[in-house]
N, C-alpha and C positions, 0 to 999 in steps of 0.2 A: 726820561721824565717829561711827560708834556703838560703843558700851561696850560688850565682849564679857567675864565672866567664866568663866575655865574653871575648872571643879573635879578638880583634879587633872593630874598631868606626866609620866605615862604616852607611851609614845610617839604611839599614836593624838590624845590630846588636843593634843601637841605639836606633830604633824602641824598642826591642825587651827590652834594660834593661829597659827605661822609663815606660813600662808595665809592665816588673818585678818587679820595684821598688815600682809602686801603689800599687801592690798586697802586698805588705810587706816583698820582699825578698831583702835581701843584695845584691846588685849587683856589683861587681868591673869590670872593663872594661880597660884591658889592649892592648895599642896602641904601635906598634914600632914604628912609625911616633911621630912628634912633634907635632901631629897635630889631628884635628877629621874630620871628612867626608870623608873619603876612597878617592875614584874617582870623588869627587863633592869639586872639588880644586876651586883655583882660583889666580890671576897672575895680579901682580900692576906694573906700572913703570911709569913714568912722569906725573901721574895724572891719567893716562888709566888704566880701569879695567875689565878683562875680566872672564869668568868661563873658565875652564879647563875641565869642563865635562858635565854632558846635561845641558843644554840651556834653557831648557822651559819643561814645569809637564804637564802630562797628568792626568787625573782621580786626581784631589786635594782631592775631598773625603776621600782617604786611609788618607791623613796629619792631612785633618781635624778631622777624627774621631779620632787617635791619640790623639792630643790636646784635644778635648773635655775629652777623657775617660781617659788624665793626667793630668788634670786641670781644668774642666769644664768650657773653656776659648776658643772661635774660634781660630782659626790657624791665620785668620785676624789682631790680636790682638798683634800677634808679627813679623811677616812680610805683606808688600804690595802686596798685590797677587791681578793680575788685569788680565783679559784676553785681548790676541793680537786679532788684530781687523787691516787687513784682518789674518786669521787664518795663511796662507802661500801664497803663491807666486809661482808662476811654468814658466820656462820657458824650450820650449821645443828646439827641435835640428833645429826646420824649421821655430825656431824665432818667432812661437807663443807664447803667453805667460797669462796665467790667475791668476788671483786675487780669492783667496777663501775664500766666511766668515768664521765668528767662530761659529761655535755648528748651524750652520742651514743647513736643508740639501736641505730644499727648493730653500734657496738662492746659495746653491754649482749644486745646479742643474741649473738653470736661469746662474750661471757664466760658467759656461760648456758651455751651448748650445750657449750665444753671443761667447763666443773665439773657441769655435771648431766647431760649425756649429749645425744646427739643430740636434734633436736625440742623441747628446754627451752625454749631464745631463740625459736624461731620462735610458741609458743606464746604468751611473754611483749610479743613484739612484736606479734602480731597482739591481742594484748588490750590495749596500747598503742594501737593506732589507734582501737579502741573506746574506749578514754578519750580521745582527743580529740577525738572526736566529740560525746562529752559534755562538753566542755572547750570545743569551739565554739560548741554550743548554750547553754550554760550561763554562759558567760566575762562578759558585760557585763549579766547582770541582778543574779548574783552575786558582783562586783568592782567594777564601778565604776558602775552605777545607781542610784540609792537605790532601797529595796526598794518593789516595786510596790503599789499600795492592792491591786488583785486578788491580792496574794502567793500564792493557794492555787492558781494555775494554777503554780506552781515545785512543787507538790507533786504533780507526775511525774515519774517518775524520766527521766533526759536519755541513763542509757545505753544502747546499743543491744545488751544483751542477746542471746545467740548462742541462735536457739530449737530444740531440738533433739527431733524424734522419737525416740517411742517403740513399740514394737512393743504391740498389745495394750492401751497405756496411753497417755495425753493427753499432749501435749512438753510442756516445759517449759523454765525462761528462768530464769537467775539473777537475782536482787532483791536479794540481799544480799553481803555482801565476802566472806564464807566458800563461799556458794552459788559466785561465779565461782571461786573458789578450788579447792571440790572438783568442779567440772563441767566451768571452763571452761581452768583450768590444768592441771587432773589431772598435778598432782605435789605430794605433801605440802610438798615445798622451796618451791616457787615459791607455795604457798600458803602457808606459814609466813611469807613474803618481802610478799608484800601482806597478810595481816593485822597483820604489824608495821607496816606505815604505817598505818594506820588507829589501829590502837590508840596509837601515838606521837603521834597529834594526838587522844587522849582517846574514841576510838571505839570502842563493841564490837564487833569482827567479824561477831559473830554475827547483829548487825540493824544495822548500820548499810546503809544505803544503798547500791545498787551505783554512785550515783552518785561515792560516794567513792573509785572507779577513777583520778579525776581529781589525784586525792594524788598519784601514784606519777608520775603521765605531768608534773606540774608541776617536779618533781623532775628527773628525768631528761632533761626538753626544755632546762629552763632554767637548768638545773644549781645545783649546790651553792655556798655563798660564805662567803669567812669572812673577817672584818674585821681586819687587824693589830691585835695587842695586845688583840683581844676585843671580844666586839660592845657590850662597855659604850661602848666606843669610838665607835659609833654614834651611839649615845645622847645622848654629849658633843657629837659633830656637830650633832643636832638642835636639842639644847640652846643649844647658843651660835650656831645660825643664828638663833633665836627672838630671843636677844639683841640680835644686830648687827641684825634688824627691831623692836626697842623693842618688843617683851614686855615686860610684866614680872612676876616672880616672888616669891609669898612665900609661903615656907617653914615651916612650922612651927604652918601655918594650918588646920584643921579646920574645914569648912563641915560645919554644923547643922541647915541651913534653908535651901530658895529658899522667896524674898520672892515671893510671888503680890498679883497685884492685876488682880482685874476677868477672872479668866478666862486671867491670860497671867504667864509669871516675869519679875518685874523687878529682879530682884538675890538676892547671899546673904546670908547669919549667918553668921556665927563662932561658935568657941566660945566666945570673950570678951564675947559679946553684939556685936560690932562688926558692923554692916550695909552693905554695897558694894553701892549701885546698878550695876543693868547692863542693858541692852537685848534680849541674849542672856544665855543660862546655856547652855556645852558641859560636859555632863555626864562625864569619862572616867573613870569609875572602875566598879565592879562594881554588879551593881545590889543594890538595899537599899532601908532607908528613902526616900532623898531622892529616886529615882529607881523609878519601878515595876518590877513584875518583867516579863519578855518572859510574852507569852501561846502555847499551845500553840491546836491548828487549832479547838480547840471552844470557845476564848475564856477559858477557864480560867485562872486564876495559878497557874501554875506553883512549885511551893514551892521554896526556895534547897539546892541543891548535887544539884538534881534532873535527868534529864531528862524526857523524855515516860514516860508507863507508870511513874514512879516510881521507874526505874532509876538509880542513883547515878550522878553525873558528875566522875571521877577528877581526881586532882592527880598530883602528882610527887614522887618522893622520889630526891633525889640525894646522891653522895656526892663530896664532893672530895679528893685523893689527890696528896699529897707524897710522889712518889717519887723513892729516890736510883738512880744508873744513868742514860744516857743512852737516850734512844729512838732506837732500831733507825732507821736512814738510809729504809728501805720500807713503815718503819709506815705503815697506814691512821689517817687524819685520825678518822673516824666508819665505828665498826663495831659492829654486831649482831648480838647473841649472842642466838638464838632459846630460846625456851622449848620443851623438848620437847614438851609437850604447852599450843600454843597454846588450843585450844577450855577446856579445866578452867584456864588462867591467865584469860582473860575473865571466865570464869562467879564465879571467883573475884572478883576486882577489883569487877565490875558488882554483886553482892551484899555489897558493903562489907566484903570481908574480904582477908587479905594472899596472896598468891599465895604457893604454895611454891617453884615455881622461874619466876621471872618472864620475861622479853623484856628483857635488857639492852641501853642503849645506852652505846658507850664510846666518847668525845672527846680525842684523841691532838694539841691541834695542835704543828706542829711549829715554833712561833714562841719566838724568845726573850725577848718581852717576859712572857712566864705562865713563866718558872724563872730561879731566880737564878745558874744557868750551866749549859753545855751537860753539866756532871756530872749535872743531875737531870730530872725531865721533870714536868709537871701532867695529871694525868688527870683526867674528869670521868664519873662514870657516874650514867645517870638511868634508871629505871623506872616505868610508869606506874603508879598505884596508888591504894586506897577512898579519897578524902575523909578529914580530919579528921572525927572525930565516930560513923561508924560503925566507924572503927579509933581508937584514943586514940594519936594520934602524938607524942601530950607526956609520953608513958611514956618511961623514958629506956632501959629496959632492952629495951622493943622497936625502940625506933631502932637499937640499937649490934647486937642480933640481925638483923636485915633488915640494915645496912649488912654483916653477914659475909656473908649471899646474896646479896648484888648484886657483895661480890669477890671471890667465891668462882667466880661466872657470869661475873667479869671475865678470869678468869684461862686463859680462851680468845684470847682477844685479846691482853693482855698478858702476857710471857713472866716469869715468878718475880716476879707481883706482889704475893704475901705478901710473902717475903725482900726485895724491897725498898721496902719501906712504912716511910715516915719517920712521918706523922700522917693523918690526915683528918677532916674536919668532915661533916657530916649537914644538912641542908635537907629538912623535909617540908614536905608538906601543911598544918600546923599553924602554920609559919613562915610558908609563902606566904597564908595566912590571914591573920595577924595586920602582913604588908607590903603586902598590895592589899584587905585589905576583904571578898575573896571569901565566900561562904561556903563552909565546909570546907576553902579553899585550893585548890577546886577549878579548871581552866585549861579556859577557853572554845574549843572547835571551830570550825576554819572552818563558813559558813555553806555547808549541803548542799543540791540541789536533789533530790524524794526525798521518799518517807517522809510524802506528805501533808501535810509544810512543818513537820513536829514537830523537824527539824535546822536549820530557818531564827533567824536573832537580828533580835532586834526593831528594827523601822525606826529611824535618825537621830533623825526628828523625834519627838517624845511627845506627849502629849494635852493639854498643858500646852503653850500658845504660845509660844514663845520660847525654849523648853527644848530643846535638843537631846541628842543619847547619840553617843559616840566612842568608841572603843577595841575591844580583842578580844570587851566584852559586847555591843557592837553590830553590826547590820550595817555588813561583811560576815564579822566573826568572826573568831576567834583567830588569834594567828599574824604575824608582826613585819609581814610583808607586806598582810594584809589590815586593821591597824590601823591604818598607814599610811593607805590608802586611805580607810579610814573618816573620816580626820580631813578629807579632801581632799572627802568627798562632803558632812560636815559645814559645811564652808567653805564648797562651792557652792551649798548650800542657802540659807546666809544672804547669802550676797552675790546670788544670783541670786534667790532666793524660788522661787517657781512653777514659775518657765521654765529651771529650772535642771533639766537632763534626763541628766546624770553628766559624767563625767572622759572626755578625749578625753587 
């Protein structure tokens, strides 16, 4: 039986001892927080309940297999997991606005072409099937492999690019999320529509990868999900599956130090000076001191809350909304209020400064455990937005300024959502800093294939033996679902060592 400590209670780290604990290894899981789920919070006051970090699961699968392979028990079993039905909601800058199922892509094509005009959906589906092409190719090196020692052959892009003559001039092939956008959707809507996914998992449009096609197609295949009572609910799941397999957790523990000896980690520090021998160290927390930083393709450190080229790597700024009145019987679950002008919101954000009129998302669920009766409803609106640091998010007076742009931009989606504003609270950048460690409070990207491997996160295992990395900083990157995973290729590593070749 070997001693596993894990640093930190993040979901991905959790993932990761629950499957160390089946295999038979001790696991202790030391949290500075009072608390377990990293960035998957959640925030009560007069009866109102809201999450504090994602909203709704993509890919359940990763949860479910989990459960299963630590209990032989569905995920069903210990949370309500129902999928949102319409999927999302869109409304654009010229006040169109469309309705989109869940997991059909038939029916997202039919809802395209009534709101944007003939030929929309076909366009949108036929560059669906291009994401999944890239979604084939791409699916098990970046999900459930540990990332390859050659990783710079992922730094092709996987999508199959529509190449298009020109008369007189050389054809050309979109590379980037804006490029298929203005080439290969040619409609400002349907291009406003995929650059908010991108930019919703922290991406600039404007260079991210066209491999990140695969956003939109993961969504709409596998549809949207949302946990009764709120995905902290989750969290609770994971948490106390860990317990029923003898985890154990302590709370309120700040790790200082892994213990090195001879070239490999053999335990942590405390803050208290107190030392916990251990076999392994899973590292799930952001990287920093105790944990390197990922390297970019030239080998480079990477400085914190960066990405490649020095471009700033966003956090989030939400607002949570007690409102009196009940929600409409037809409200959309999750809708998006687009930025008129998406390309100057990017350029903005990516140059650490505050957008003027952002990409709102707004979080309607229609459960009653988040209101204290069917008289009121909880809203949740998030926008992506600069880092702590290049914007000062601990100003209080631009916090309470930007929260009136984001309900201001809410009030497309929600009908007299001034007039019925009881209170709401603010969550930046600066918070999520100071609750995960991040720096800036900035939220880690799924891992892209693309770009030369400058969107890839740093392998599992570290240069330090023994030491591994878990959660949304490592591979395979941000995102409830891929942290998940992480924890699970984490597991396989040290249970299996070598010949451990990923997650089946």
């Amino acid at each position: 039986m070997a001693r596993i400590a894990v640093i930190g209670a993040g979901m991905g780290a959790m993932a990761a001892a629950a499957r160390l604990a089946v295999a038979g290894q001790r696991v202790t899981v030391y949290e500075r927080a009072a608390t377990y789920g990293g960035s998957v919070g959640r925030f009560e006051r007069d009866g109102f309940v809201f999450d504090t970090g994602p909203g709704l699961l993509h890919l359940p699968a990763v949860y479910r297999d989990l459960f299963v392979k630590t209990g032989k028990e569905p995920l069903e079993s210990r949370v309500r997991l129902g999928q949102v039905d319409p999927a999302s909601r869109h409304v654009f800058a010229d006040g169109t606005g469309v309705r989109l199922p869940n997991a059909s892509r038939g029916g997202v094509v039919s809802a395209l072409d009534a709101a944007l005009g003939a030929g929309a959906g076909e366009r949108w589906g036929e560059f669906l099937g291009r994401a999944r092409d890239a979604w084939d190719r791409s699916r098990r090196p970046l999900l459930e492999e540990p990332l390859w020692a050659d990783w710079r052959v992922l730094g092709r892009d996987p999508y199959p690019a529509v190449r298009r003559r020109r008369l007189l001039r050389g054809a050309r092939q979109a590379t980037t999320v804006a490029e298929i956008g203005a080439w290969e959707l040619a409609d400002p809507r349907l291009a406003a529509l995929l650059d908010g996914y991108a930019l919703s998992y922290g991406l600039d449009p404007r260079h991210a990868p066209a491999s990140a096609a695969l956003l939109p197609y993961l969504e709409q295949t596998f549809g949207s999900w949302y946990v009764g009572g709120g995905m902290r609910e989750l969290a609770r799941a994971v948490y106390e599956r860990c317990l029923a397999r003898r985890v154990e957790f302590v709370f309120g523990a700040e790790v200082t130090r892994i213990v090195e000896k001879d070239g490999a980690a053999t335990g942590i520090e405390l803050a208290d000076g107190t030392v916990a021998e251990a076999d392994h160290v899973v590292a799930g927390i952001a990287p920093g001191p105790l944990v390197e930083w990922r390297l970019d393709a030239d080998g480079d450190v990477r400085p914190p809350g960066t990405d490649a080229g020095g471009a700033v790597r966003p956090g989030r700024f939400t607002v949570l909304l007690a409102l009196r009145g009940a929600r409409e019987p037809r409200a959309a679950h999750p809708t998006g209020v687009h930025s008129p002008d998406g390309s100057a919101e990017a350029a903005e954000v990516f140059a650490g400064r505050t957008a003027a009129r952002p990409t709102v998302t707004v979080l309607r669920p229609d459960d009653a455990a988040t209101r204290p009766d069917d008289g009121h409803e909880a809203v949740t609106l998030t926008a992506t937005v600069a880092p702590d640091g290049p914007v000062d998010w601990s100003d209080a007076a631009l916090r309470a300024r930007y929260a009136d742009v984001l309900v201001a931009a809410a009030g497309a989606a929600v009908p007299g959502i001034a007039e019925r504003l009881l209170w709401r609270e603010v969550r930046t950048p600066a918070d999520t800093a100071a609750l995960t460690g991040a720096a800036g409070g900035s939220v880690p990207a799924p891992a892209l294939a693309g770009a030369e491997g400058r969107l890839l996160l740093p392998g599992n295992p570290t240069r330090l033996s023994g030491l591994y990395r878990a959660g949304g900083w490592a591979h395979p990157g941000g995102g409830l679902a891929h942290a998940g995973m992480s924890g699970a290729l984490v597991a396989g590593l040290i249970v299996e060592g070598a010949d451990f070749r990923g997650s089946r």
